[in-house]
mmCIF entry with sequence, helices, sheets and N, C-alpha, C, O atoms, coordinates in Angstrom:
data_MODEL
# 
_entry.id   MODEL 
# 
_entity.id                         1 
_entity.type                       polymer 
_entity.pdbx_number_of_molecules   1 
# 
_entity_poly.entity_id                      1 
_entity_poly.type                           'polypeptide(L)' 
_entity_poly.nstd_linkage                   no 
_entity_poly.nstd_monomer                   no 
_entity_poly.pdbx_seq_one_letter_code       
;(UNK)(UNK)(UNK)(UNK)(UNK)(UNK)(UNK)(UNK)(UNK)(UNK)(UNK)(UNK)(UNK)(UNK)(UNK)(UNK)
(UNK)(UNK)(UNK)(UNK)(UNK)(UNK)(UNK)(UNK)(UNK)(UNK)(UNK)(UNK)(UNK)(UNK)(UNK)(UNK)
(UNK)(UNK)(UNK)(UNK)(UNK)(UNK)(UNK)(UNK)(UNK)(UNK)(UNK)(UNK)(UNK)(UNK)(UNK)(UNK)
(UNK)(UNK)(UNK)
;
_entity_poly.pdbx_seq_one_letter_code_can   XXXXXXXXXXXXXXXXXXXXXXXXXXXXXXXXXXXXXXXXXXXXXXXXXXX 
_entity_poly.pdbx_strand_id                 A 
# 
loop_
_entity_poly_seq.entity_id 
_entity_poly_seq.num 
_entity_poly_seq.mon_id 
_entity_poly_seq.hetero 
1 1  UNK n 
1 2  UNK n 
1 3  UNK n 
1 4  UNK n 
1 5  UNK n 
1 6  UNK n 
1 7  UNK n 
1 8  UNK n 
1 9  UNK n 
1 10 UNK n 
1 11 UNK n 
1 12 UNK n 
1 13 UNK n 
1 14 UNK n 
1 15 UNK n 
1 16 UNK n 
1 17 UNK n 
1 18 UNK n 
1 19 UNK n 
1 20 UNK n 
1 21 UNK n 
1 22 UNK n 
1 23 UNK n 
1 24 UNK n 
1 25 UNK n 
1 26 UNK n 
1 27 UNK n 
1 28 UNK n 
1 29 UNK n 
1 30 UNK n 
1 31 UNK n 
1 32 UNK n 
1 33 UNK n 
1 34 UNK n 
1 35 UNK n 
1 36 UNK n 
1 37 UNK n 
1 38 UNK n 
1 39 UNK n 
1 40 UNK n 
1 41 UNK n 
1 42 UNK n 
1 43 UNK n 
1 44 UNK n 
1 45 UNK n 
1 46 UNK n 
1 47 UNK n 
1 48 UNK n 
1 49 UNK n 
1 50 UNK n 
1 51 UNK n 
# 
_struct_asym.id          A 
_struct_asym.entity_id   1 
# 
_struct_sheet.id               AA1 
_struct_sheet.type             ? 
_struct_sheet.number_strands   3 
_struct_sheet.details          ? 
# 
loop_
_struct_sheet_order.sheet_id 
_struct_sheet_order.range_id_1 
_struct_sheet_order.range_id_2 
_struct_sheet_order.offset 
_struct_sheet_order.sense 
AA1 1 2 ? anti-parallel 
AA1 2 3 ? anti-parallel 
# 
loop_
_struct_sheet_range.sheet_id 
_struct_sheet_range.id 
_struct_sheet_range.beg_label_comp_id 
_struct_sheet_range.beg_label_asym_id 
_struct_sheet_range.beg_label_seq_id 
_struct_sheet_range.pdbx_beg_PDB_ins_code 
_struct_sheet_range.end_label_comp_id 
_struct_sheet_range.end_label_asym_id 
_struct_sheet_range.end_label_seq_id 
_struct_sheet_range.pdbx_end_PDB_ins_code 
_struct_sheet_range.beg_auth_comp_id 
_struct_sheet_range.beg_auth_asym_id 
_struct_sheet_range.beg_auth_seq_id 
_struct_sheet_range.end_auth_comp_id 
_struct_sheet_range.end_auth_asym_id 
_struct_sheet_range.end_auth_seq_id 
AA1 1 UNK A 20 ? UNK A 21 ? UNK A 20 UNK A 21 
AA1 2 UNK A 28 ? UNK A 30 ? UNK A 28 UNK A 30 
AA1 3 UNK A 36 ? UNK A 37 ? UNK A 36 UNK A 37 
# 
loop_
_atom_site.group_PDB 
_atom_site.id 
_atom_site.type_symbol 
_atom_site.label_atom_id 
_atom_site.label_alt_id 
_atom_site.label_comp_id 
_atom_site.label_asym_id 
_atom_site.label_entity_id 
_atom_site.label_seq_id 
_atom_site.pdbx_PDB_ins_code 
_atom_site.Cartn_x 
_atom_site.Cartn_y 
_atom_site.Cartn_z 
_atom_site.occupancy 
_atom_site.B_iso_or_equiv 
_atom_site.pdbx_formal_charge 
_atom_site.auth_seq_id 
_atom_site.auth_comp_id 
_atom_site.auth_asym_id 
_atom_site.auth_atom_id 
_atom_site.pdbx_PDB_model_num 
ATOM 1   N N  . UNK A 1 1  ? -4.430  187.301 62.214 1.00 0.00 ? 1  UNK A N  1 
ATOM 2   C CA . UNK A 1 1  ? -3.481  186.408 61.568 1.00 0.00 ? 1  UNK A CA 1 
ATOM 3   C C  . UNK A 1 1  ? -2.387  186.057 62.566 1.00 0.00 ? 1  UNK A C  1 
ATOM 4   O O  . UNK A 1 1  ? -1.737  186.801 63.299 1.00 0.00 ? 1  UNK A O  1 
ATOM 5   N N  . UNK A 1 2  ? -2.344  184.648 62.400 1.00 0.00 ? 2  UNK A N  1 
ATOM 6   C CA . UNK A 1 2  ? -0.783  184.686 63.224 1.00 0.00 ? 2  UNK A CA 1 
ATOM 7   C C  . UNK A 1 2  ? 0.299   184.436 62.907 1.00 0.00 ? 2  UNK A C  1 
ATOM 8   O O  . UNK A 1 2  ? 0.412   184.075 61.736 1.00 0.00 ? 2  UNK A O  1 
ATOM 9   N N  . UNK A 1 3  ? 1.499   184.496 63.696 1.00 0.00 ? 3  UNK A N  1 
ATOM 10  C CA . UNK A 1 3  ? 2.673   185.060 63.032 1.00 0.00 ? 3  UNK A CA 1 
ATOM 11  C C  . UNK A 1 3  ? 3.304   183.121 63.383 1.00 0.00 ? 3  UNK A C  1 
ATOM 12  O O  . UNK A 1 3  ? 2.751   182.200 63.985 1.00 0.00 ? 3  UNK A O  1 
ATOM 13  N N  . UNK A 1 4  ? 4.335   183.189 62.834 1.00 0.00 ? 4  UNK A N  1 
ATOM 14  C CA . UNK A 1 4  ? 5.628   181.854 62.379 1.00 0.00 ? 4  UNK A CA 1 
ATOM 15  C C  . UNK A 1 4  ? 5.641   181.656 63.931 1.00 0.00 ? 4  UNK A C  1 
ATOM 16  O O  . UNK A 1 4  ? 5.376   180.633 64.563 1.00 0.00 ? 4  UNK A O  1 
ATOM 17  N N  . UNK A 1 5  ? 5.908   182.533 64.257 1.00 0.00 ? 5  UNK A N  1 
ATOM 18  C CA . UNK A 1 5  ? 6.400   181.864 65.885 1.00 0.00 ? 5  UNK A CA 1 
ATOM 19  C C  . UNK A 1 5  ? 5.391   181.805 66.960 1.00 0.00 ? 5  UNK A C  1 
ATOM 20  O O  . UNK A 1 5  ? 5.701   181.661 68.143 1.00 0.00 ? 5  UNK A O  1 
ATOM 21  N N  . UNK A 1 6  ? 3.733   181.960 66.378 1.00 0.00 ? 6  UNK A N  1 
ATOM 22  C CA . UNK A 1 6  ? 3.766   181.484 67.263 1.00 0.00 ? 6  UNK A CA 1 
ATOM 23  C C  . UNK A 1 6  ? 2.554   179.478 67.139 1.00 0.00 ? 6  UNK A C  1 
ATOM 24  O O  . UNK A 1 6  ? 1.705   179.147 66.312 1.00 0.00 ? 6  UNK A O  1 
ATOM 25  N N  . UNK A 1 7  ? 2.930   178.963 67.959 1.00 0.00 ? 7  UNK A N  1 
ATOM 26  C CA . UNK A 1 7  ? 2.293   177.355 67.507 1.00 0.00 ? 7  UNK A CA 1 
ATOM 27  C C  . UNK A 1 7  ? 0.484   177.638 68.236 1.00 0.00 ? 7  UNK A C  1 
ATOM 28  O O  . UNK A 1 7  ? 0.285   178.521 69.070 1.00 0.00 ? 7  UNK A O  1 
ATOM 29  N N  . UNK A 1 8  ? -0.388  176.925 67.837 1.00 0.00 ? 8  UNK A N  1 
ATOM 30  C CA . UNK A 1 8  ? -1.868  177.114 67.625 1.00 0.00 ? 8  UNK A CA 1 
ATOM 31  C C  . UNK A 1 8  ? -2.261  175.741 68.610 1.00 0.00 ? 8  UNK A C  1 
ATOM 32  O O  . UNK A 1 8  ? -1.846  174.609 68.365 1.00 0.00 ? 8  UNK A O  1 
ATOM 33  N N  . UNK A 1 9  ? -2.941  176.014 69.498 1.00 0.00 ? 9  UNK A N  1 
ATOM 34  C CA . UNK A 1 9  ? -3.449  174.800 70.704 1.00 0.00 ? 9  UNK A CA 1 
ATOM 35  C C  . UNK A 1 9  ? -4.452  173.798 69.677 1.00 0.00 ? 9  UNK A C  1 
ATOM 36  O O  . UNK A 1 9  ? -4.826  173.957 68.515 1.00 0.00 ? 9  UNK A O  1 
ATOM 37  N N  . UNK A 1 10 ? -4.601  173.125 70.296 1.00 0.00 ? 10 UNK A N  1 
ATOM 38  C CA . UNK A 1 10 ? -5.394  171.762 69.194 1.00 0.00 ? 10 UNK A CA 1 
ATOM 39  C C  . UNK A 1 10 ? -6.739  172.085 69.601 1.00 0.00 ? 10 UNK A C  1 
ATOM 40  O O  . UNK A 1 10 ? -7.692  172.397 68.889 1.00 0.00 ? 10 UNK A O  1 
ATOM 41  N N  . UNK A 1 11 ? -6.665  171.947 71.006 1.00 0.00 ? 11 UNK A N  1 
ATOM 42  C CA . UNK A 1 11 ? -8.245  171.906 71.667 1.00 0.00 ? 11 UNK A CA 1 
ATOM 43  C C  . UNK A 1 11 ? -8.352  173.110 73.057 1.00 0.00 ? 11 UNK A C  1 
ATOM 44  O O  . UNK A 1 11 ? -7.472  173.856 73.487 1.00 0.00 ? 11 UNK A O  1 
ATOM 45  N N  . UNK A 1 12 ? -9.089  173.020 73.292 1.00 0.00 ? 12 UNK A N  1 
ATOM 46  C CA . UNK A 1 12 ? -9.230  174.431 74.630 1.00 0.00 ? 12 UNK A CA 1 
ATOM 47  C C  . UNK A 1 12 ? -9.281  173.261 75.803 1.00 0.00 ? 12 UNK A C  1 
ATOM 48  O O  . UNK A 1 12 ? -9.917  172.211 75.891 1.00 0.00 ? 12 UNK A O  1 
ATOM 49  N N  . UNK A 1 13 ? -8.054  174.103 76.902 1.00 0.00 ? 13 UNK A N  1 
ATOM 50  C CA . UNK A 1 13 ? -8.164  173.009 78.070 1.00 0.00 ? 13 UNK A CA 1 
ATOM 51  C C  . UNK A 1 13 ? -9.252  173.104 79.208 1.00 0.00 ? 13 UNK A C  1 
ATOM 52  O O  . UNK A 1 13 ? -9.326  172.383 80.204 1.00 0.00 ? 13 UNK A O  1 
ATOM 53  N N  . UNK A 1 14 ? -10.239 174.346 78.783 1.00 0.00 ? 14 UNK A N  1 
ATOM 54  C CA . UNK A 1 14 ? -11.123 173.883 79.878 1.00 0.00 ? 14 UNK A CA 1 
ATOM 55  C C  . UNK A 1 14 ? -12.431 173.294 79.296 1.00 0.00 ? 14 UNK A C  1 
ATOM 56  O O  . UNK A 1 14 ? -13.214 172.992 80.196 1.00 0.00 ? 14 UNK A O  1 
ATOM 57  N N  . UNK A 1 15 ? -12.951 173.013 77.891 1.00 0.00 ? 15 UNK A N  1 
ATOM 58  C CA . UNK A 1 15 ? -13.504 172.440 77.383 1.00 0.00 ? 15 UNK A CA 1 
ATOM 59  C C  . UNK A 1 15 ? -13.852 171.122 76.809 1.00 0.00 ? 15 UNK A C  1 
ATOM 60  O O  . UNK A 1 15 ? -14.804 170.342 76.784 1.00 0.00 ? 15 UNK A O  1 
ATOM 61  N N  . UNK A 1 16 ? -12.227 171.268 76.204 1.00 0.00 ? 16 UNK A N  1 
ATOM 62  C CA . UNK A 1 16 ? -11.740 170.144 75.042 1.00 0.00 ? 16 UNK A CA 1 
ATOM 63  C C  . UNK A 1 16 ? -12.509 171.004 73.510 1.00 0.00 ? 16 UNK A C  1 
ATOM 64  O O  . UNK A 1 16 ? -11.731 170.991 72.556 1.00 0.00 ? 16 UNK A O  1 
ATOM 65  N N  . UNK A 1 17 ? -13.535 171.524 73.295 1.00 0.00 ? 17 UNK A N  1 
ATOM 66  C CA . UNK A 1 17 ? -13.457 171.908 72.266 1.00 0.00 ? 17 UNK A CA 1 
ATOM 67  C C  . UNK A 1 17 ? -12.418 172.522 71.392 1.00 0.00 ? 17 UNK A C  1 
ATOM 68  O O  . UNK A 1 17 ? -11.511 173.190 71.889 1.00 0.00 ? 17 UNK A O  1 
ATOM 69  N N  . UNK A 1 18 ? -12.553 172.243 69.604 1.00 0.00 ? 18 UNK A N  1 
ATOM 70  C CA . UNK A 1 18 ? -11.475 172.404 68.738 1.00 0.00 ? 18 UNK A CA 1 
ATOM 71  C C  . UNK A 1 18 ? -11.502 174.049 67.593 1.00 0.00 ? 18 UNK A C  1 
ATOM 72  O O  . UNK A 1 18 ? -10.674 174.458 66.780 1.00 0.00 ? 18 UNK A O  1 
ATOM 73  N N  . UNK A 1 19 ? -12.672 174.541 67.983 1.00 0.00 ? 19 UNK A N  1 
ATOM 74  C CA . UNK A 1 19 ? -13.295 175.512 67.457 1.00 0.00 ? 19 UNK A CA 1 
ATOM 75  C C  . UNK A 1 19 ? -12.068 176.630 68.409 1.00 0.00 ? 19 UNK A C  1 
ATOM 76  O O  . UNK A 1 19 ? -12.371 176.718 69.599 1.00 0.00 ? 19 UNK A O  1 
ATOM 77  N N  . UNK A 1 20 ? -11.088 177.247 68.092 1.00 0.00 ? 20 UNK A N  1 
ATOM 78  C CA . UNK A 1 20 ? -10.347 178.068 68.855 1.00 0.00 ? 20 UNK A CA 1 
ATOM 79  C C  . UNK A 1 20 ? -9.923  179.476 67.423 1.00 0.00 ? 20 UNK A C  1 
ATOM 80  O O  . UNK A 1 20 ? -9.970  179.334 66.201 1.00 0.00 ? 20 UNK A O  1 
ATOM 81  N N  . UNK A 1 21 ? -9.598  180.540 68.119 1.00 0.00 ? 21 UNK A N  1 
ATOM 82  C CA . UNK A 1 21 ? -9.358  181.757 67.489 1.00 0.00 ? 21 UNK A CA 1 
ATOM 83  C C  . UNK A 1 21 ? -8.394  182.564 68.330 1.00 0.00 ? 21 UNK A C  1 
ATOM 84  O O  . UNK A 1 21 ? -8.574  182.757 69.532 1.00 0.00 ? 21 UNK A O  1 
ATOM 85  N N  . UNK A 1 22 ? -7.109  183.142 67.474 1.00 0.00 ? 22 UNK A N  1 
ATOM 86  C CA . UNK A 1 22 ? -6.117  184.025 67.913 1.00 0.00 ? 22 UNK A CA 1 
ATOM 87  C C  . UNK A 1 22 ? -6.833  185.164 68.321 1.00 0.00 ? 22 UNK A C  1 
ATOM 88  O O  . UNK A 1 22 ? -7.557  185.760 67.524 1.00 0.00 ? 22 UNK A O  1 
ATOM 89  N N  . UNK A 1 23 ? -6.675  185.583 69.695 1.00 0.00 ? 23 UNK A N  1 
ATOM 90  C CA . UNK A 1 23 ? -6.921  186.716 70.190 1.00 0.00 ? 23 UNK A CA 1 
ATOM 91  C C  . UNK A 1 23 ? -6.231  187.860 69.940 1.00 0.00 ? 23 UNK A C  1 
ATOM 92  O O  . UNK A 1 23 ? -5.520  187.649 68.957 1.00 0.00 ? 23 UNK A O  1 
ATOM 93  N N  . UNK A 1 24 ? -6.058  189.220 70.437 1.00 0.00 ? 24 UNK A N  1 
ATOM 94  C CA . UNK A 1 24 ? -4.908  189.867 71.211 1.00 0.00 ? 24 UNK A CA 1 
ATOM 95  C C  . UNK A 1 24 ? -4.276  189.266 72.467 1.00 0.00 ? 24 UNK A C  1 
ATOM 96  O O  . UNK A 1 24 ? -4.626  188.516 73.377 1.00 0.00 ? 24 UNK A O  1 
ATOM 97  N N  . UNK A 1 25 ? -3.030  190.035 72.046 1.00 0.00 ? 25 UNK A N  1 
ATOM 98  C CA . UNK A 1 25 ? -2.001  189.866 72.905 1.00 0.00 ? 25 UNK A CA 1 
ATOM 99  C C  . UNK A 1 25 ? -1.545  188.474 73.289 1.00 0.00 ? 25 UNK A C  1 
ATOM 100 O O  . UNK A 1 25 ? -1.284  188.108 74.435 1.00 0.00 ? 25 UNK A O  1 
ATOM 101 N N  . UNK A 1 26 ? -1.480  187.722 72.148 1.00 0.00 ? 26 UNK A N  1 
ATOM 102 C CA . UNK A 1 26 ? -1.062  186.486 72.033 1.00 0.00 ? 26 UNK A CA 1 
ATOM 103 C C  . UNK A 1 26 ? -2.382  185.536 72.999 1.00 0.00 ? 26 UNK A C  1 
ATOM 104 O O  . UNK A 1 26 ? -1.865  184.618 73.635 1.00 0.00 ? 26 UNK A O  1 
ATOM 105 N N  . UNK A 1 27 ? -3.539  185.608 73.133 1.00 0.00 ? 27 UNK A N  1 
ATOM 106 C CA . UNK A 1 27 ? -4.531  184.473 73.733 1.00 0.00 ? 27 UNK A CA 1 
ATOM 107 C C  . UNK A 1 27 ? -4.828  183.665 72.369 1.00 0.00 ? 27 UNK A C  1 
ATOM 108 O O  . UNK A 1 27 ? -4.224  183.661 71.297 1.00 0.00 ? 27 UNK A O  1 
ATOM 109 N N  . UNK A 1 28 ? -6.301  182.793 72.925 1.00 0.00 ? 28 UNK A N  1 
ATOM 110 C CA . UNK A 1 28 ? -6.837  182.839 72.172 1.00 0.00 ? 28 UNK A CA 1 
ATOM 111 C C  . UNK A 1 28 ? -8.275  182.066 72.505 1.00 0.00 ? 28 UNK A C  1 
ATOM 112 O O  . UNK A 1 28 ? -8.318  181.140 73.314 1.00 0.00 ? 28 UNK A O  1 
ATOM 113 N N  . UNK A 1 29 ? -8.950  182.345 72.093 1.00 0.00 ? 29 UNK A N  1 
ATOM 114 C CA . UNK A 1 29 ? -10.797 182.412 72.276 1.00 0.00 ? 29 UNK A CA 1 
ATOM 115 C C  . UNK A 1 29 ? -11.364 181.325 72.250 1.00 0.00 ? 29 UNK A C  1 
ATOM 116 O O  . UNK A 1 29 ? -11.134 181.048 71.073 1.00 0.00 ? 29 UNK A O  1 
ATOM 117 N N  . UNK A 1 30 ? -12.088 180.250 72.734 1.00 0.00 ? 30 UNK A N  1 
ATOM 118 C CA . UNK A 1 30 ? -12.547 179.215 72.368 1.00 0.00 ? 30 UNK A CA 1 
ATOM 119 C C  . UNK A 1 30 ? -14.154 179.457 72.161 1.00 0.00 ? 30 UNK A C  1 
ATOM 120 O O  . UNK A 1 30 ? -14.857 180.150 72.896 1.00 0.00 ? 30 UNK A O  1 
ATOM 121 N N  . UNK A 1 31 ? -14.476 178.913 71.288 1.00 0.00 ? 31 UNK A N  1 
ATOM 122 C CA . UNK A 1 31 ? -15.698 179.653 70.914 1.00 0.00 ? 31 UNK A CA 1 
ATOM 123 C C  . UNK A 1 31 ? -16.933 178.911 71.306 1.00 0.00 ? 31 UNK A C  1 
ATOM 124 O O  . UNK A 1 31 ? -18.060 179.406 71.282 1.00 0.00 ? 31 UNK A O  1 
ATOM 125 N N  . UNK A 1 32 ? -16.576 177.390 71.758 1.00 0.00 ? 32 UNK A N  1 
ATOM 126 C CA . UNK A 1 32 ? -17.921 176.831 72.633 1.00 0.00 ? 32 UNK A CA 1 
ATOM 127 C C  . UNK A 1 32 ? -17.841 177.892 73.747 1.00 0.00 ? 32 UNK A C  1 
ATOM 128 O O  . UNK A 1 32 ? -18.445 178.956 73.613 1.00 0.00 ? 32 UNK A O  1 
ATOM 129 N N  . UNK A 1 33 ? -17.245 177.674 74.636 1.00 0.00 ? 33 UNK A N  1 
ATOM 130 C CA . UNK A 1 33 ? -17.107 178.364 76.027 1.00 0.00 ? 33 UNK A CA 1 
ATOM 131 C C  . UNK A 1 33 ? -16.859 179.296 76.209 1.00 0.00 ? 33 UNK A C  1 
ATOM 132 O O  . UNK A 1 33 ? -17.053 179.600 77.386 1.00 0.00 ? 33 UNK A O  1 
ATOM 133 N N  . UNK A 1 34 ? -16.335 180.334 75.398 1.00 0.00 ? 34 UNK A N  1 
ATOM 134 C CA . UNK A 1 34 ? -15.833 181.522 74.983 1.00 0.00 ? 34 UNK A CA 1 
ATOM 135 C C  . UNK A 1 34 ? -15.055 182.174 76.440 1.00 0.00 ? 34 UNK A C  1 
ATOM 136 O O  . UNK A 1 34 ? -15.273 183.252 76.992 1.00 0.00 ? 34 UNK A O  1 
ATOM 137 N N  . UNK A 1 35 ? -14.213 181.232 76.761 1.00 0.00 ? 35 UNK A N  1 
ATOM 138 C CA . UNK A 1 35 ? -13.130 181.453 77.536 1.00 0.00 ? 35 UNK A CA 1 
ATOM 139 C C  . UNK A 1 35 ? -11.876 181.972 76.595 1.00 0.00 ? 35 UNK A C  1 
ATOM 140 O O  . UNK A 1 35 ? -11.698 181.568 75.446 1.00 0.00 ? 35 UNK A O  1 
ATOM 141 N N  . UNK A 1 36 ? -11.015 182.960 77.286 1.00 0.00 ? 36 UNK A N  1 
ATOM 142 C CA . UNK A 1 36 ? -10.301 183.417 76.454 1.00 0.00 ? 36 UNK A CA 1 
ATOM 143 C C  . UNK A 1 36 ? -8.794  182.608 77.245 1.00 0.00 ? 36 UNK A C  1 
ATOM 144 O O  . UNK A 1 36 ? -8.835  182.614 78.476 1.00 0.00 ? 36 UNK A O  1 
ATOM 145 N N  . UNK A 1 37 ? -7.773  182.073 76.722 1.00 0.00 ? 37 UNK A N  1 
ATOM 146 C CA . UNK A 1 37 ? -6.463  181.591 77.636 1.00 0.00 ? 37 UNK A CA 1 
ATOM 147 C C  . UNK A 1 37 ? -5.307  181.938 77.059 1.00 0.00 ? 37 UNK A C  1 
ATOM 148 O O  . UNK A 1 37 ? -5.427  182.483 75.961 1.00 0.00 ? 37 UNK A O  1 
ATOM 149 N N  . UNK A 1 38 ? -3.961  181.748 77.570 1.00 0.00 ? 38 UNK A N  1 
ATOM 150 C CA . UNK A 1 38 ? -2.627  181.511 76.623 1.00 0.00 ? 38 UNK A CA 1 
ATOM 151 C C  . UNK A 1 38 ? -2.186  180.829 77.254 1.00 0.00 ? 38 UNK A C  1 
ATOM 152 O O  . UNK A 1 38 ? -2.434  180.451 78.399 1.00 0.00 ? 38 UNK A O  1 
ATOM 153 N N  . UNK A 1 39 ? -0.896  180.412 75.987 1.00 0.00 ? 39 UNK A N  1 
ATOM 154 C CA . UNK A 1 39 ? -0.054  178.920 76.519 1.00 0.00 ? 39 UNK A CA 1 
ATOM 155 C C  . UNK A 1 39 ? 1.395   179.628 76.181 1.00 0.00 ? 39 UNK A C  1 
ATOM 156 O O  . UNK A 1 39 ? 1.900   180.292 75.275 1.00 0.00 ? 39 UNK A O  1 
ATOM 157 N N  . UNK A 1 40 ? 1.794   179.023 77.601 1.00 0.00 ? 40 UNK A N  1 
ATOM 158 C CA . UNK A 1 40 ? 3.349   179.278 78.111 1.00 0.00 ? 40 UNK A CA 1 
ATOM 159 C C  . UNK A 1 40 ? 4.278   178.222 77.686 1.00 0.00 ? 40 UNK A C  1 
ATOM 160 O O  . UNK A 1 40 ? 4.062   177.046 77.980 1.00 0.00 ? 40 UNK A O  1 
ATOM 161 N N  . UNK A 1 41 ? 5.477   178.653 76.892 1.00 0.00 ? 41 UNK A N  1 
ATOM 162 C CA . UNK A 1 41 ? 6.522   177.120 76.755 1.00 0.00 ? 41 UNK A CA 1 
ATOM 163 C C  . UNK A 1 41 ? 7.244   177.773 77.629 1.00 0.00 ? 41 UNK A C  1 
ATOM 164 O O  . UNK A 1 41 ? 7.487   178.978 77.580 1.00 0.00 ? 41 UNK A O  1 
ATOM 165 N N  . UNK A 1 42 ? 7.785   176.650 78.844 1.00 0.00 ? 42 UNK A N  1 
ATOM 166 C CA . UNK A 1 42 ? 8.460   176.894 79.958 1.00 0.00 ? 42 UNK A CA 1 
ATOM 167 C C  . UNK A 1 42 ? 9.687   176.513 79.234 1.00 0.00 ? 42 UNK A C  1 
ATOM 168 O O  . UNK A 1 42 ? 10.505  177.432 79.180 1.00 0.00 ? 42 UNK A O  1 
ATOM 169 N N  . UNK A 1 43 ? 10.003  175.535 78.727 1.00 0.00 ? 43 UNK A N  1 
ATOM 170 C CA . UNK A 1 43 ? 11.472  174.901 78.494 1.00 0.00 ? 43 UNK A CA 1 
ATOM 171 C C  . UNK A 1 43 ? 11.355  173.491 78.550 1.00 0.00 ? 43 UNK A C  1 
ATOM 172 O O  . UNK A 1 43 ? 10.301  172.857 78.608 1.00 0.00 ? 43 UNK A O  1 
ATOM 173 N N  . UNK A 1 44 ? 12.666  172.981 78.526 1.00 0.00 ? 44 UNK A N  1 
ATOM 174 C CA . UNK A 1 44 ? 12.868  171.495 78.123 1.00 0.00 ? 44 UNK A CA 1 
ATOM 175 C C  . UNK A 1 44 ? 13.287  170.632 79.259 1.00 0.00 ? 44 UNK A C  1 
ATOM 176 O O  . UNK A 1 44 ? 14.361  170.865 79.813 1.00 0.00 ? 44 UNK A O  1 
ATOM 177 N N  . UNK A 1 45 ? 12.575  169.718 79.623 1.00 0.00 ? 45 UNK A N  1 
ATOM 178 C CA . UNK A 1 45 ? 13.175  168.784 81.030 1.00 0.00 ? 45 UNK A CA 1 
ATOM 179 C C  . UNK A 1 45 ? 14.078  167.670 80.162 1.00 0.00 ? 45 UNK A C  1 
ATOM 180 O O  . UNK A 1 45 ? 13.779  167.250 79.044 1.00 0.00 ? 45 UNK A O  1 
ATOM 181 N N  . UNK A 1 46 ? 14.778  167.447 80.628 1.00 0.00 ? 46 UNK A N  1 
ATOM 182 C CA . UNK A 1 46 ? 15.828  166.180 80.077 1.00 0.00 ? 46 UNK A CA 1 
ATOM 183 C C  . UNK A 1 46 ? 16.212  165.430 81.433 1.00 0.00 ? 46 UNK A C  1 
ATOM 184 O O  . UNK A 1 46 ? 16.272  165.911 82.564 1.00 0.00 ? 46 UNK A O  1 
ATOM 185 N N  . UNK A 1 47 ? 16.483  163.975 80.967 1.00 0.00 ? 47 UNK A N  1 
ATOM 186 C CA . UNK A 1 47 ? 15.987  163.247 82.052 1.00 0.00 ? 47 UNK A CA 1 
ATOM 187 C C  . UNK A 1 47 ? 17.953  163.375 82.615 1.00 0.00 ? 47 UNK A C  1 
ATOM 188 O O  . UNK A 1 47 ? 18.860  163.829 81.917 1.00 0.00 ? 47 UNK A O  1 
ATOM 189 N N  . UNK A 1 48 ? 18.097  162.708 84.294 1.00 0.00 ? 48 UNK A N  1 
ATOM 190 C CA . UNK A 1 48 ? 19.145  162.774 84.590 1.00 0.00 ? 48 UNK A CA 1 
ATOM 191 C C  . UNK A 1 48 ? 19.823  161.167 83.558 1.00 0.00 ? 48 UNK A C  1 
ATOM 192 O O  . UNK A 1 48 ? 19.418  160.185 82.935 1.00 0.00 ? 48 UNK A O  1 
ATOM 193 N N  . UNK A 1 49 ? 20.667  161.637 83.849 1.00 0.00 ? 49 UNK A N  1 
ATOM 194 C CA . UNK A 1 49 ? 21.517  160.484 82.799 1.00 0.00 ? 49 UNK A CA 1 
ATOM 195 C C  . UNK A 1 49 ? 22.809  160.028 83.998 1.00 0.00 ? 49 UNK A C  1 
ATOM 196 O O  . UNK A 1 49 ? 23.592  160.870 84.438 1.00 0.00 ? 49 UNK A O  1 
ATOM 197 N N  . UNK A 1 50 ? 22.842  158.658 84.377 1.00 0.00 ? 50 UNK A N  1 
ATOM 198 C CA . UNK A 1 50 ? 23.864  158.367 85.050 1.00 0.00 ? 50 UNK A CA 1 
ATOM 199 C C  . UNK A 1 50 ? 24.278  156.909 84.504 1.00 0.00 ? 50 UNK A C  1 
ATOM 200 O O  . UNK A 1 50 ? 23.703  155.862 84.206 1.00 0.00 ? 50 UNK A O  1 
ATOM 201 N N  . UNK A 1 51 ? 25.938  157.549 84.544 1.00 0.00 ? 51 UNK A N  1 
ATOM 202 C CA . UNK A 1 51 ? 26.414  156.484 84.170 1.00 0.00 ? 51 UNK A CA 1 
ATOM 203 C C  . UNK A 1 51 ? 27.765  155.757 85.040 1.00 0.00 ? 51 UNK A C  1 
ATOM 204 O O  . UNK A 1 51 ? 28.240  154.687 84.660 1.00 0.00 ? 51 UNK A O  1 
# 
């Protein structure tokens, strides 16, 4: 089961398949390719602003 925080990938990036499952330790499984990955939020770019 997964928890509120954390958000669920749409598709697997070395596939594109949509068939995906929460692993341990926060991964998660894609089940064509049965590559296991996780996704990192780095942070927010905001553009320079000059005025």
């Amino acid at each position: 089961m997964t928890s509120p925080e954390r958000a669920a990938p749409y598709y697997c990036p070395y596939c594109g398949d949509e068939d995906l499952r929460p692993e341990e330790k926060g991964g998660w499984l894609c089940s064509a390719c049965r590559r296991v990955f996780s996704v990192k939020f780095l942070g927010l770019s905001l553009p320079e602003v000059s005025r």
